[in-house]
N, C-alpha and C positions, 0 to 999 in steps of 0.2 A: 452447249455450255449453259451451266445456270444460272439465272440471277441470283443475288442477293435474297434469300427468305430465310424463314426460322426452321431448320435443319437439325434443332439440336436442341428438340424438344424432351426433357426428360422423362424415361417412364414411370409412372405414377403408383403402377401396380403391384411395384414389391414394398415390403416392409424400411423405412429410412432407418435407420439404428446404428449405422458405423459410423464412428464419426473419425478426426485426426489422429488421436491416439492410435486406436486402433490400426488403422489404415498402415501407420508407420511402423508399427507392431510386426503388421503382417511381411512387410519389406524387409524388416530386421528377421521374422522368422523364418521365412521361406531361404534366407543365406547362411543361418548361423545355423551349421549342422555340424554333425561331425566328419561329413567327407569335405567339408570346405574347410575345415582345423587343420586336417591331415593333408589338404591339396594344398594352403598357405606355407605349411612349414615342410610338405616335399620342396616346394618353389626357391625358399630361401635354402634348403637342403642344396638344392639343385645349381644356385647362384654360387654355393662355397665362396670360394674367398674372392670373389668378386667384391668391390671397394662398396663400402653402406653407399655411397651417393647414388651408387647403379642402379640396387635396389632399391631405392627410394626413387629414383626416374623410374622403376619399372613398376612400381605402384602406382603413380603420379598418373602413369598413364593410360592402369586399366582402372582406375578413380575417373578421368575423364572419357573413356570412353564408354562407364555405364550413365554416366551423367547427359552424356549425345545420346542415348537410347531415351535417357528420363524426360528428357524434352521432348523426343518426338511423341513419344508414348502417352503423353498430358497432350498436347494437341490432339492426334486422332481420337481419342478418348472421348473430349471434349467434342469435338466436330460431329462424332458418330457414335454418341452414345448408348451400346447396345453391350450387353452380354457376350455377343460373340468376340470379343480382345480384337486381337490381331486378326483374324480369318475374317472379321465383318471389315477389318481396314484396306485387305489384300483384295477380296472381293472386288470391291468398289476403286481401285486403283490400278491394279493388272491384272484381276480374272482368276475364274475358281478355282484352278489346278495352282497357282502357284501359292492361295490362301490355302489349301487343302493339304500342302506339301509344307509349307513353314510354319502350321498350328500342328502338325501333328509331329514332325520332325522335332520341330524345337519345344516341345511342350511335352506332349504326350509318352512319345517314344523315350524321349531323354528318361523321364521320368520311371517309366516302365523298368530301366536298367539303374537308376540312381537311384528311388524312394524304395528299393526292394535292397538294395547295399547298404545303403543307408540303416536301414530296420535289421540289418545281418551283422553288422556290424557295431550294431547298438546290443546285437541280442548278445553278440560274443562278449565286449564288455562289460555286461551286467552279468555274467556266467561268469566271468572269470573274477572280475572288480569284488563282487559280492557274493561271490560262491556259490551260488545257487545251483543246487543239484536240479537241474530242469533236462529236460532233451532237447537236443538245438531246438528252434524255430520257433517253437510255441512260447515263447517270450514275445519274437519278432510279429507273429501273426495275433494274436493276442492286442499286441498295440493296435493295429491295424484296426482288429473288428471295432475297438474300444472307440478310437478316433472318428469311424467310419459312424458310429451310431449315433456319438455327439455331433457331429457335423448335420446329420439327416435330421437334428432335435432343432436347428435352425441358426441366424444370426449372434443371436445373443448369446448361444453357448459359445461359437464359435469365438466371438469378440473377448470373452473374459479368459477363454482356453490361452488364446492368441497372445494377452494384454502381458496375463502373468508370467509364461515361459520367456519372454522375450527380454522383461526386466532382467529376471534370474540372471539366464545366457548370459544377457549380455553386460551383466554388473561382474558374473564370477570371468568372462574374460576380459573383461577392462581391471580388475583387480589381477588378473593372472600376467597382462601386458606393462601393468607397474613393477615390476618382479625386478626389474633388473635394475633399479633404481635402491634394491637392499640385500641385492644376492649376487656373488663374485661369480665372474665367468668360472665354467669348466676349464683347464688347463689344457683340452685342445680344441678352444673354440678360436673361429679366426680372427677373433678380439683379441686373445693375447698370443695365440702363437704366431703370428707374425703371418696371419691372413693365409694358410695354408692352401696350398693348388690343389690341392687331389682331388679336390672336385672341382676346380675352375672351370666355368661354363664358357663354353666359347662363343662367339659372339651372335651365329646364330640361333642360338636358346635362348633370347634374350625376350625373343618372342611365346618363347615358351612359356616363361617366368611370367610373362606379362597373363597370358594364357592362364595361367593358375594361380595369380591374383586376384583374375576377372570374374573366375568361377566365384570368388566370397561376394562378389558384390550383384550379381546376379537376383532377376524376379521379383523387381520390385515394381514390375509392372503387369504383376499378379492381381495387383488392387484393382487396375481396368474393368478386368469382364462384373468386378461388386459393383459398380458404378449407380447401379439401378438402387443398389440400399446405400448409398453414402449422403448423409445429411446435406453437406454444401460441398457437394463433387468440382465446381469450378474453382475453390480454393485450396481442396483437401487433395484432390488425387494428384495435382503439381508439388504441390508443396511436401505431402507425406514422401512423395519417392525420391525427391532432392534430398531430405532430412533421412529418409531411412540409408540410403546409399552412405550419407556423410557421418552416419554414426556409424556405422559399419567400416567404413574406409578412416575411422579413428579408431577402433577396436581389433581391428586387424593389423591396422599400422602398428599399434604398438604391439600386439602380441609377436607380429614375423621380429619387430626388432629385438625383443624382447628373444624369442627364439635364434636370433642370430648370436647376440652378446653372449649367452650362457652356456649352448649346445654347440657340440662337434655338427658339421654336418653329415658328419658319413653318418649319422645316428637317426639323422631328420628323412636322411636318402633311403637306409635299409632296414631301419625297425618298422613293424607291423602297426604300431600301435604309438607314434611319435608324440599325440598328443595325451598318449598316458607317460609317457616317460616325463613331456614337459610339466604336466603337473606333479608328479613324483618331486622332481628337479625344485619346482618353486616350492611346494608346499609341504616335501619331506612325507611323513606318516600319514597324516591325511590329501596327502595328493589324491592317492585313489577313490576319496570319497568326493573330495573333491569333483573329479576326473566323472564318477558317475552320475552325481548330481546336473555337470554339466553336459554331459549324455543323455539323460533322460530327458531336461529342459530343450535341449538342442534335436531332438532327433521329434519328440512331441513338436514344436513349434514348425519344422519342416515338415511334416505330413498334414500337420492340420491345415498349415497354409494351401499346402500343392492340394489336398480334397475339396479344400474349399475353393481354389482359384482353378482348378482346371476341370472339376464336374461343370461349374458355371461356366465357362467356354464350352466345351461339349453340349450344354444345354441351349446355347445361343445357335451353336451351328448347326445342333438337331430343329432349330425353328428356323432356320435358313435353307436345311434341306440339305445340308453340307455333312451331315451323319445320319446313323439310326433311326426314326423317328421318335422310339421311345422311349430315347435319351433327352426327350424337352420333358416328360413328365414331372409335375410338383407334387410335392407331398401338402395331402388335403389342410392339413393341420399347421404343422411350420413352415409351407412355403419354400421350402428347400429345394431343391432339383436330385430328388433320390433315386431316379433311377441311374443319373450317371455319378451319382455316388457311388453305388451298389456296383455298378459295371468297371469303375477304376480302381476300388476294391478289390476285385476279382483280377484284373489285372497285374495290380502289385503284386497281392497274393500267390499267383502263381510262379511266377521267379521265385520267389523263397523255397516253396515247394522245391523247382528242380534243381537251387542253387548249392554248392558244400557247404559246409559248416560255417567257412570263414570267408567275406569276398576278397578275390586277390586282385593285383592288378590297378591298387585304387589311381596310381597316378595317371594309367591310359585312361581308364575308364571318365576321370573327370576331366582329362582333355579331351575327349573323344565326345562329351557330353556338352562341354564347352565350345569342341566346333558347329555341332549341333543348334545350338542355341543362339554365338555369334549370327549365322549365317539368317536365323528369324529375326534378328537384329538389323543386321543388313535391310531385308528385305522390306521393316519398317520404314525405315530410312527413305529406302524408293518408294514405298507408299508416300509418305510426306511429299516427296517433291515433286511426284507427280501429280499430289493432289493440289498441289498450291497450284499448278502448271493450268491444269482440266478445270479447278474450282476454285479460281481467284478472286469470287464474291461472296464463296459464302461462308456464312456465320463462322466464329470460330473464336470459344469466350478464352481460348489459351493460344498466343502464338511463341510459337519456338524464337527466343532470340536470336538474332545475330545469322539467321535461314540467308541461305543454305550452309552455313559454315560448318556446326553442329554435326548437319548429315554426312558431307563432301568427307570431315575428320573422321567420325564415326565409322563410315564403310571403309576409308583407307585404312585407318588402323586396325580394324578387325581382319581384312583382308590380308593383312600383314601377319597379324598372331595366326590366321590360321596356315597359311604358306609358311611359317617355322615351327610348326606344332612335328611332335615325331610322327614318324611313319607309321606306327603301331597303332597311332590314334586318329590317323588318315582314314586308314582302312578302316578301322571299326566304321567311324562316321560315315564311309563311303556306303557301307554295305547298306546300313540304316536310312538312307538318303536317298541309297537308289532303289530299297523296297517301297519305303514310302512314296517316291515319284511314280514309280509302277504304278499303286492302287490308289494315289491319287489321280493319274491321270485318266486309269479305266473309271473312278470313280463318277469324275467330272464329264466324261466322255456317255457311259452308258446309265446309269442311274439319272444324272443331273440334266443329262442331254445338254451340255454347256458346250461351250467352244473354252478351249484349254486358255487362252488370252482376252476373254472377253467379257472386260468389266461389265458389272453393275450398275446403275446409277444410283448414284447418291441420293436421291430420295425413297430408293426402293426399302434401304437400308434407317433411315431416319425417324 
């Protein structure tokens, strides 16, 4: 065990230029998309006429369950400040194979199947919103290249890209979630007809609901692996993801409510496109412009976030040995990490390639992306308290309050959403899980020559 030293010495060699704004930007961006609009109002789709208090406990409590992530997530951060996120936390707490399986699982893969629907789903919108005689995809990959090159141009692009979409989104859906405060419900929403069953959720869905909450509130400890450019990271990176979660989980609160008072649910459950009808609904004739404004601000702000937040973990793990190696390259000029730019690029991009025209399935797919993602949450958690366990002297300029309670709530409730998630979204998660566990274990095993359980110490990583 270690003493007491200075452990959390910050790296000095990137550019500092992010500061709280920003940071908080990024938190509000990587969640406000348009598969988290569509995954909010499947949710309360899904709830029907389940009484507003339920819903309101079932936000309550995937509000507190990203906020137990946001605390661990500022500690380790703090403690082991490096680029690699999670995978430099998992390393150093329970060993390579299981950092190798919940960076890639919960980060990587998720993304692989959600930033390429994401971009399909923006491309049909803008094809159909605004008429554009285009051929699928090249709207979709288009954004991509466009994103991908501002991103390799360095911080400061990135930061102003970030700054501006994020107000837009999240101004035109805080004005879209007052709607109901000057517009009469629909005649079959379960505001007034008398709280209709037909979709009554029974009471184990309720985890579900909670499941498809959680997804809006998600990545906002994407800001972690920037640590190395954050101005004053021991005030900024706690603080921006408490704040971006809590703006988030007001913008969303009022839009599901907002979506409850006014809409049927069978409308929320079976149309393609629920958050074009919701804008239609509130805004009449310019809904749709609405609708696409808020599309192109929302689907920009999550790609830029996720290129920016998970080539920078790729680059920490490719210096840890934990990927590629020539996924740590920087770019001479802006300092960027472009080869696992360039390389996530090509990843997204190729889903579009072999996907149809239109994604289907979005509600599996965000639960299925959401089991995903809990379970890298979890495994934060056990980093935390085993780190407290193994390293209970050293440095550490963020403690998690009120430890271990945060964690203990944290993994039981996520445990919980994902043992009520549907079957359809088991599987998906299963298959992705247990690929990843495959080729992270041969990875750990014959590349890394590691033992599959066997930490690092804490100063290898410092």
């Amino acid at each position: 065990m270690e003493t007491k030293q200075e452990l959390t010495e910050l790296p000095h060699s990137q550019k500092r230029s992010l500061g709280a704004g920003t940071l908080t930007a990024v938190c509000v961006g990587v969640a406000v998309s348009q598969l988290a609009l569509v995954g909010v109002l499947q949710g309360v789709g899904v709830a029907g006429g389940e009484p507003l208090w339920l819903i309101g406990i079932a936000f309550a409590c995937a509000y507190l369950l990203a906020i137990s992530y946001a605390l661990t997530f500022s500690e380790l951060a703090l403690m082991m400040p490096s680029s690699g996120g999670l995978s430099t936390y998992t390393e150093v707490a329970i060993g390579n194979f299981p950092a190798l399986m919940a960076t890639f699982s919960g980060y990587v893969v998720v993304n692989i199947f959600g930033i390429p629907a994401e971009l399909m789903l923006f491309d049909s919108v803008v094809r159909e919103v605004g008429g554009i005689d285009l051929p699928p995809k090249v709207i979709a990959l288009t954004l991509l290249l466009v994103l991908a090159l501002l991103n390799i141009r360095g911080t400061d692009v990135f930061a102003a890209l970030q700054n501006s979409t994020s107000v837009i989104k999240g101004g035109l859906i805080f004005v879209s979630g007052l709607a109901m405060f000057w517009l009469a419900p629909s005649d079959t929403t379960p505001g007034i007809a008398g709280q209709q069953a037909a979709l009554h959720a029974p009471a184990a869905s309720f985890g579900m609901v909670v499941g498809l909450f959680f997804w809006c509130l998600v990545g906002a400890e994407f800001v972690c692996p920037m640590i190395g450019e954050v101005k004053n990271p021991r005030r900024d990176i706690p603080g921006a993801m408490i704040c971006g979660i809590t703006v988030l989980a007001i913008l969303y609160g009022l839009y599901s409510l907002t979506a409850r008072q006014l809409l049927p649910p069978e409308l929320l459950t079976s149309s393609k496109y629920p958050h074009l009808d919701y804008a239609r609904f509130v805004f009449g004739r310019v809904g749709a412009v609405v609708l696409l404004l808020t599309a192109i601000t929302a689907t920009v702000g999550l790609v830029n976030a996720v290129l920016g937040g998970i080539s920078r973990m790729l680059q920490g793990m490719a210096e840890n040995g934990q990927a590629f190696g020539f996924l740590a390259k920087r770019h001479p000029r802006h300092d960027s990490p472009w080869a696992a730019i360039v390389a996530i690029t090509v990843a997204f991009g190729t889903p579009i390639l072999l996907m149809d025209d239109r994604p289907e399935t979005i509600m599996n797919l965000v639960i299925a992306a959401s089991i995903a993602w809990l379970i890298a949450y979890i495994v934060a958690h056990i980093n935390l308290i085993v780190l407290r366990w193994r390293y209970p002297q050293a440095k550490r300029p963020f403690r998690s309050p009120l430890f271990p309670l945060p964690q203990v709530v944290g993994i039981g409730g996520m445990v919980y959403v994902i043992s009520s998630s549907p079957s359809e979204a088991v599987v998906i998660a299963g298959y992705v899980l247990g690929s990843v566990g495959v080729a992270s274990a041969l990875w750990t095993r014959l590349v890394m020559k590691r033992g599959l359980f066997v930490p690092e110490p804490l100063s290898a990583v410092s």
